[in-house]
C-alpha positions as CSV (number, residue, x, y, z in Angstrom):
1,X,110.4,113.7,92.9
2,X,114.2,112.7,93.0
3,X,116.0,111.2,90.1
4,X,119.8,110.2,89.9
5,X,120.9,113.1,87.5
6,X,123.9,113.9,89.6
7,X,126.5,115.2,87.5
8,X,124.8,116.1,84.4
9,X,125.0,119.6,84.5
10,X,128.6,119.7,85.0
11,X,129.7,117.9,82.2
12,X,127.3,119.6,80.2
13,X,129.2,122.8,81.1
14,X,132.4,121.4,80.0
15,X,131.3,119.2,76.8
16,X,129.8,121.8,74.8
17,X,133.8,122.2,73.1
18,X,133.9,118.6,72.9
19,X,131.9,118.0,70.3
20,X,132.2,116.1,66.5
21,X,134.6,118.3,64.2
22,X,131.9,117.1,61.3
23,X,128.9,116.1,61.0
24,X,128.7,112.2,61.6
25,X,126.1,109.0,61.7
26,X,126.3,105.4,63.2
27,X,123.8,102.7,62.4
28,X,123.8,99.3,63.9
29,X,121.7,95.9,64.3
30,X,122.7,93.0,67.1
31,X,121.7,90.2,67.3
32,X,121.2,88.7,71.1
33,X,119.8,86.1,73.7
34,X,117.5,87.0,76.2
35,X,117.6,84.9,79.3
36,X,114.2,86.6,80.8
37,X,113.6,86.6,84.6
38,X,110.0,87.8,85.3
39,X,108.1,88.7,88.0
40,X,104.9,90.1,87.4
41,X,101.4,90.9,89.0
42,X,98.7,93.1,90.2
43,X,100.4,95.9,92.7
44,X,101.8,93.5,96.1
45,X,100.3,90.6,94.4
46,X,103.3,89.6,91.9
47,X,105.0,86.2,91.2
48,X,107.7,84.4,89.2
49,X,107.0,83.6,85.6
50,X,108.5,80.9,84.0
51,X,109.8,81.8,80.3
52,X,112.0,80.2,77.7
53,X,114.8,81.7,76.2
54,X,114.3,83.7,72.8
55,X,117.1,84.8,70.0
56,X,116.3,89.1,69.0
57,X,117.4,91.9,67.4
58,X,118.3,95.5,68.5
59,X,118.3,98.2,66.6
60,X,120.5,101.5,67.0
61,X,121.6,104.9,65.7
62,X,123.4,107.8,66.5
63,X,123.7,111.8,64.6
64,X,126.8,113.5,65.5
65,X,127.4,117.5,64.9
66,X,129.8,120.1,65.4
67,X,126.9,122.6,66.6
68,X,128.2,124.0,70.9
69,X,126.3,123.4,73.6
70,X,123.3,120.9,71.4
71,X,123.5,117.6,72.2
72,X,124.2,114.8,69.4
73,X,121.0,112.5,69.4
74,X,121.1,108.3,69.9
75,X,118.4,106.3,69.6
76,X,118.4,102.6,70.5
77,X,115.2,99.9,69.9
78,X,115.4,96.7,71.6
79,X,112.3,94.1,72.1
80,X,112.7,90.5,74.1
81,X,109.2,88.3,73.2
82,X,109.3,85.1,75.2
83,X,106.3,82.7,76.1
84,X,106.3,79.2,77.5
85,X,103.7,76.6,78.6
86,X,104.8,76.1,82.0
87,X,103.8,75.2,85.8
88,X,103.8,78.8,87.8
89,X,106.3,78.5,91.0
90,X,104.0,81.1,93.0
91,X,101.0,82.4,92.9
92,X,100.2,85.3,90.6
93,X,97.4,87.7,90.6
94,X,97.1,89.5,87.1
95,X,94.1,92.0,86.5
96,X,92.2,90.9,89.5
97,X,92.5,86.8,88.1
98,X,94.4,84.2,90.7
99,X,96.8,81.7,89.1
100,X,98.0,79.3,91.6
101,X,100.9,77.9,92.0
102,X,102.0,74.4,90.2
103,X,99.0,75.6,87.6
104,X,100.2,75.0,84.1
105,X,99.3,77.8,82.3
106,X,100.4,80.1,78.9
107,X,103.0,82.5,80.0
108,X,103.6,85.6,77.6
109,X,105.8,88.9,78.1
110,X,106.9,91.3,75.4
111,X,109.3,94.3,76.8
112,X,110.3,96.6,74.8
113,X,112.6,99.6,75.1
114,X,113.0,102.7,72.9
115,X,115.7,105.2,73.7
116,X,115.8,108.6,73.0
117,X,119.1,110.3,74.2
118,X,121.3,113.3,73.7
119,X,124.8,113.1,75.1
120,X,128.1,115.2,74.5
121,X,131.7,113.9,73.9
122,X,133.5,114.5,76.9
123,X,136.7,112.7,75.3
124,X,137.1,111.3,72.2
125,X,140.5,110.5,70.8
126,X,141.8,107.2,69.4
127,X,143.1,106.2,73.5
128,X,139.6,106.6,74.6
129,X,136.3,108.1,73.6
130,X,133.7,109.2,76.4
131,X,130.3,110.2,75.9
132,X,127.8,111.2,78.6
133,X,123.9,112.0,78.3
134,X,120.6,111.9,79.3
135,X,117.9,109.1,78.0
136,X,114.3,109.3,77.9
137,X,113.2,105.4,77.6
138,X,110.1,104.6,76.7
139,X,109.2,101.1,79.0
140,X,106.6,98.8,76.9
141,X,105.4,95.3,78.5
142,X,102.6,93.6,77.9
143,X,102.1,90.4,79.8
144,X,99.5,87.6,79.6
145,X,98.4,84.5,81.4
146,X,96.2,81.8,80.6
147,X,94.6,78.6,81.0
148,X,91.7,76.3,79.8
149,X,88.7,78.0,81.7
150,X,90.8,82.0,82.8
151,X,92.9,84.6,81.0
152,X,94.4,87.8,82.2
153,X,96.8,90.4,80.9
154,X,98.0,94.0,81.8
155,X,100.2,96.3,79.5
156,X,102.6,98.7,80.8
157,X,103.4,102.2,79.5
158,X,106.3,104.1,81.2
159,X,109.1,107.2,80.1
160,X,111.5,106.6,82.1
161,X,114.2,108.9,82.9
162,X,117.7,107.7,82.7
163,X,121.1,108.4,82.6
164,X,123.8,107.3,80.0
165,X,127.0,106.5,79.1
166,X,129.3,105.3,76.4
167,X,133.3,104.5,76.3
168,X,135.4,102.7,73.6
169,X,139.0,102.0,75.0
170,X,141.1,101.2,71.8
171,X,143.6,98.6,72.1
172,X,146.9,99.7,71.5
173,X,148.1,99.5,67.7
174,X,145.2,97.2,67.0
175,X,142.0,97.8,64.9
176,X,140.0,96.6,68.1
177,X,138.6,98.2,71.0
178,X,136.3,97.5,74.3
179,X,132.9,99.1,74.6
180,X,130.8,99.8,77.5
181,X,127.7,101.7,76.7
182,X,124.9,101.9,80.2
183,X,122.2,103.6,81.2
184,X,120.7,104.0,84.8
185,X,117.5,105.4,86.9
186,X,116.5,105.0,90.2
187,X,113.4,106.7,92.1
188,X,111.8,105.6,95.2
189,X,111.2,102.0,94.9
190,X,112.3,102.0,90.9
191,X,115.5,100.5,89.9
192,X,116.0,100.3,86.1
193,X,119.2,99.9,84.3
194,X,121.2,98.1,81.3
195,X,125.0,97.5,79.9
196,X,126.4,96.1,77.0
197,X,130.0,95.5,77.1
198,X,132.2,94.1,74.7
199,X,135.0,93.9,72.2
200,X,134.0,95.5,68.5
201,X,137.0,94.6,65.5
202,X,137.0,97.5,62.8
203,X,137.6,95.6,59.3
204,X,136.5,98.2,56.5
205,X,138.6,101.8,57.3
206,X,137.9,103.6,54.1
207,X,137.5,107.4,53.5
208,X,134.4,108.3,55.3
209,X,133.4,105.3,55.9
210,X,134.3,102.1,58.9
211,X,132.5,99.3,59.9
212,X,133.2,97.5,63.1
213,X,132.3,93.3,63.6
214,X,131.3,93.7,67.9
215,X,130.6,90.8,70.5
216,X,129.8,90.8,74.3
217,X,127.6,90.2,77.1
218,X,124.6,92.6,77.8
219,X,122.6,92.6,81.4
220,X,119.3,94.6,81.5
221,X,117.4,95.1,85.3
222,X,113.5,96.5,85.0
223,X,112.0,97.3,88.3
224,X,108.8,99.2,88.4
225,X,106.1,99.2,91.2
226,X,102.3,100.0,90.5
227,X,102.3,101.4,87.4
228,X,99.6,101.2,84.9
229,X,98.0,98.9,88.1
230,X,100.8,96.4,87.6
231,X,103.9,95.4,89.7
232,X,107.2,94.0,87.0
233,X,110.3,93.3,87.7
234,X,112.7,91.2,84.9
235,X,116.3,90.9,84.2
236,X,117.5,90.2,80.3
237,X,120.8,88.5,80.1
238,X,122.7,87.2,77.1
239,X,125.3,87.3,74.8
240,X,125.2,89.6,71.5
241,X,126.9,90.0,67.7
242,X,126.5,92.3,65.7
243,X,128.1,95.1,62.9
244,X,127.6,98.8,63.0
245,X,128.8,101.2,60.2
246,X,129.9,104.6,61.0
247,X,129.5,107.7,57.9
């Protein structure tokens, strides 16, 4: 079994030092488009769903510690629900049930994600803060098609295996910075991975306490082949705002 995890171990080495001088939290909501591309189907026997557009919220948190070598813990929850009433483009085979193409039928997909990571400062200093982990992402979709006289669905189930990263670039003598926070797996056939990159304005700096106004594009790419008897591919673009509060 190979998994991308190049690297890991040697800024694990390193990191440990790194870490938050006192204890710390981060809680966050956004608020974002998804722009769903799916492809799903019985193993070999997948095809293009057609899906509106649907507004969501993502839900985030981070513990930070001064304890070496442990890890500080993120978690992330994000969930795109989209459905349309549509004419299918190809044919689709879902849990043994053919849908031809040019059939108007009910299209439904909820994915969800839920992150799990621990990660270590590598840099953090008001220039530039780096952070670099591991994720285990629990993979949730449940898809459904129907029509007057047939109905099908299939849910998927995966831990995925992934790896992360996070870096804020502050903008010179400016209460702004740029984000990029990522994540990334690949094995055999598998390509999963996701960014959110943007530009987050900090407008309460208080004593133990900031809050930051942040805006940006994300991209997410799901690619998984015969698992839990179903083929799914989507990609999950749109733009994002939202406000995260750091103790």
């Amino acid at each position: 079994m190979r998994v991308v995890t190049g690297g890991v171990l040697g800024f694990i080495i390193t990191a440990g030092s790194a870490q938050a001088d006192m204890l710390g939290a981060r809680i966050g909501v956004d608020y974002w488009q998804a722009q769903p591309k799916v492809s799903a189907g019985d193993p070999g026997k997948a095809g293009q769903l057609v899906l509106d557009d649907a507004n969501e919220l993502a839900w985030y948190g981070r513990f930070e510690h001064p304890l070496p070598l442990l890890p500080n813990i993120a978690v992330r929850y994000q969930r795109a629900a989209v459905s349309a009433d549509a004419m299918l483009t190809s044919t689709v085979v879902l849990a043994q049930k053919t849908f031809a193409a040019s059939t108007i039928t009910s299209q439904y997909n909820s994915l969800k994600y839920t992150d799990l990571t621990g990660y270590y400062e590598v840099f953090d200093n008001p220039v530039l803060r780096l952070d670099l982990g591991v994720t285990a992402r629990l993979l949730q979709s449940d898809v459904r098609l129907a029509t007057p006289s047939t109905a099908a669905a299939r849910d998927l189930s995966v831990v995925l295996p992934m790896l992360f990263v996070d870096a804020e670039i502050g903008l010179w003598r400016t209460d702004t910075h740029w984000f990029l926070t990522g994540n990334y797996s690949r094995y055999q056939s598998d390509l999963n991975y996701d960014w959110r990159s943007g530009i987050a304005w900090r407008f309460i700096d208080i004593a133990m306490f900031q809050a930051h106004l942040r805006a940006g594009w994300q991209h997410g790419q799901t690619n998984v082949s015969n698992r839990d008897q179903l083929d799914f591919v989507a990609a999950n673009d749109g733009g994002f705002i939202g406000i995260d509060v750091d103790f």
